[in-house]
Phi, psi and omega in degrees: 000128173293154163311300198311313173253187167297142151083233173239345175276121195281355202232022168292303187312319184275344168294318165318312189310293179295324212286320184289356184288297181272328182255016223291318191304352181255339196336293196303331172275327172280338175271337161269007151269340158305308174294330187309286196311323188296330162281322151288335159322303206266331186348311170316318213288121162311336200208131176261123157280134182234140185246172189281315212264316186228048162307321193259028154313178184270101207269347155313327188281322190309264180300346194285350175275348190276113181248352211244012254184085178248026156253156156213151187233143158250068174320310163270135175292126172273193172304177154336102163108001201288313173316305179289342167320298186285002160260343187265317164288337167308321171285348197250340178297299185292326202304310206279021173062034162207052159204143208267143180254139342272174179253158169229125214252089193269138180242125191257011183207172186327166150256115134325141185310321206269311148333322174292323171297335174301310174320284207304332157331296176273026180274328221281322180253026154315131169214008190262314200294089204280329228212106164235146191243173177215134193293306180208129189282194163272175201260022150282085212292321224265298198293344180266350184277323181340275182300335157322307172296316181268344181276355176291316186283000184255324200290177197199035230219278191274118202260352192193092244226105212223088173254106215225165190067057185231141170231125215203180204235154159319303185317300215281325181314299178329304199268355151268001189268340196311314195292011164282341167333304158282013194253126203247011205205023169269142165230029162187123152238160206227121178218105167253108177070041168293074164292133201239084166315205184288170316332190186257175194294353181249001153298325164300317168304316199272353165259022147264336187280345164355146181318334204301312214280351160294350150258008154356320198272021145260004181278151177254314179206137194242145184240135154217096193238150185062048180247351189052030166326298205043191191279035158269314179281005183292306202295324179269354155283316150339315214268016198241353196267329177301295185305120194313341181267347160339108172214060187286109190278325176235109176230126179225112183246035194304149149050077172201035161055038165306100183231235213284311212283323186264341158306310179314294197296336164299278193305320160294359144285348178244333173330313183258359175283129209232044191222286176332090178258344170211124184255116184230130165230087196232130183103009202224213212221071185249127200230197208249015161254359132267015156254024160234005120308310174290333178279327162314313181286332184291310164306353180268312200280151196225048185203004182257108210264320194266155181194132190214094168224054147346126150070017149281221177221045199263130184245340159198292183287000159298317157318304205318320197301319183309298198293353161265008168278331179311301163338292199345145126301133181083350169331109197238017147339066216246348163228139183185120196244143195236348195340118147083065150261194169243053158297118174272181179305309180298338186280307184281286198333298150023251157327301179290330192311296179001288211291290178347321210243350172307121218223327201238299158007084178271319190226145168209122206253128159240037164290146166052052152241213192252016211274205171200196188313299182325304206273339184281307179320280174326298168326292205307294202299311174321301237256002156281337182244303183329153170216021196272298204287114188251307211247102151220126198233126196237009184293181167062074158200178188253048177311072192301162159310322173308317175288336153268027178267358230230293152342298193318301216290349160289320154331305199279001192233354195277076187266021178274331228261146194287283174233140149229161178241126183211032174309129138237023143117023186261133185313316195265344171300118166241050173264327171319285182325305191278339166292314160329312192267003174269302177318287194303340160316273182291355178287280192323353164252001170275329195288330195265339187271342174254017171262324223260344179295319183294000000 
């Protein structure tokens, strides 16, 4: 699908254009066998795009064709008023069944203060639109937190709210979060590139510890990614993470300048937590005394499936606590990710021991560390006793030939395993290729071999 148009015709808008030139008493008719056709064409494309060159259709004309389609992206600013079109036909589209429920309504460009209010306006008689994100609010903070705040305490509507690029003070984040107190149907916020001004990061802190968090437990999943938290708000998110009525299932805190001091406080907050399935801190400045605080915590807890700490700064002894939660029995661990971290060799041996003893583990990224042939030699003898391990990616290391030759042939007795990746980023390698062909080697003699029990 082109960005510009529709479908796959890059030339839909000039096709109209003229055709409305000449044509004008068909307009209403020709733009909806244009879309019609143009959608079967597309029928595959998960998602319809409205572009700036034909925004200013008729969106009555529009949608009654998305029959395939629970997204609509706005990229561009349409005309005056047009948000509220496109919320009252959507809903008047699903009534009459021919556009699938629920919806999700992405806005792709600034909101102006007084568009944003016209939206959360035409929100108010919504009832299909479960889920909307906004690219960027307006840059009036106090009046964009206002209106935010009321409309969180009134709507009963909207399940899931991904508001990104905003710049507001603690004070003003505070009075939008407060009115979720009163919201009873939100399960997921999305808060991306909040720069968060004066007050200072620990004026920030204590408005996460704030009252808002006695009704917390009705968020399922919260994203505060770009927030510049650091560990003061890690510590005060821990500490809202302590409370029993909490029943956050995705909690993700990428790129917020976190280090050893709010992983702990992160991980020890989570030891008894019986909620929590994917914890992702990827991007922050975590060195290997919180990651043996995050491994402490993995032996206690036994419902956290996803681990995602990516792009930190862990070199060897922070691993041991992981790999021994791996060991664990009952370990319920099933993704875990290390990508662009500094694991050395001794780190990975580590790791493979684990693995020997490991039952739950499917996917594991080690790209782009620091290890070479010793940790690879170590993975190949794991991955002879694993029988777990579907997913692995060893690309980006320092990596010899032997050793991944060494890697294949383990590969070749290994019939769990899915993908392995072993790029290391030379044009001309062809060990990518004989590994590929090694997996699909052995998936195809297992398939034949359980062909042959029946």
């Amino acid at each position: 699908m082109e960005n510009e148009g529709w479908g796959t015709s890059k030339a839909f808008g000039d096709i109209l254009s003229s055709y409305m030139q000449r044509h004008t008493w068909q307009v209403d008719h020709l733009k909806y066998r244009l879309v019609c056709k143009l959608w079967r064409e597309s029928c595959e494309l998960p998602q319809i795009r409205i572009a700036e060159n034909v925004s200013d259709l008729p969106i009555a004309v529009l949608l009654p064709v998305f029959s395939r389609t629970s997204t609509f992206r706005v990229p561009a600013a349409p005309p005056p008023d047009c948000l509220r079109k496109i919320v009252q036909t959507i809903n008047d589209a699903v009534d009459t069944k021919r556009f699938p429920a629920p919806v999700h309504l992405e806005i792709g460009y600034p909101l102006a203060l007084e568009d944003f209010k016209i939206f959360l306006d035409s929100l108010k008689s919504n009832r299909w639109i479960h889920s909307i994100a906004i690219s960027a609010g307006p840059k009036d903070a106090d009046a964009f937190s206002a209106s935010m705040a009321q409309f969180l305490s009134t709507d009963l509507s909207i399940r899931s709210i991904d508001v990104s690029n905003v710049s507001m003070t603690a004070s003003q984040f505070l009075v939008v979060m407060g009115a979720i107190r009163s919201n009873s149907t939100l399960q997921r916020l999305c808060v991306r590139n909040w720069y968060f001004g004066s007050p200072s990061p620990g004026a920030l802190a204590a408005t996460f510890q704030n009252d808002f968090f006695r009704n917390f437990g009705l968020l399922q999943e919260v994203f505060l990614g770009c927030c510049s938290l650091g560990d003061e708000g890690a510590v005060a998110v821990a500490h809202v993470l302590r409370r029993p009525e909490v029943a956050l299932r995705d909690l993700r805190m990428g790129v917020n300048g976190i280090g050893d001091v709010g992983a702990t406080a992160i991980s020890e907050a989570l030891e008894n937590n019986t909620t929590l399935r994917h914890l992702d801190i990827w991007s922050n400045r975590i060195h290997d005394a919180g990651a043996s605080a995050i491994g402490r915590m993995l032996q206690k807890n036994t419902t956290l499936t996803r681990l995602n700490i990516s792009s930190n700064y862990i070199v060897k002894d922070g691993v041991v606590d992981i790999a021994a939660a791996l060991s664990k029995t009952g370990c319920a661990l099933r993704d875990i990710s290390f990508w662009s971290n500094d694991l050395v060799d001794h780190a990975v041996e580590i790791l493979s021991t684990a693995l020997c003893s490991n039952t739950s583990l499917v996917t594991l990224n080690l790209a782009a560390n620091k290890f070479g042939s010793t940790g690879c030699c170590a993975l190949a003898e794991a991955l002879k006793t694993n029988q777990t391990l579907q997913h692995l990616d060893v690309s980006m290391n320092k990596l010899k030939k032997q050793a991944v030759e060494y890697l294949i042939e383990a590969i070749g007795v290994n019939p769990a395993l899915v993908s392995v990746n072993v790029h290391d980023g030379s044009p001309n390698s062809d060990i990518e290729k004989r590994t590929r062909e090694a997996v699909e080697n052995v998936g195809n003699r297992t398939q034949r071999d359980l062909k042959a029990l029946h």
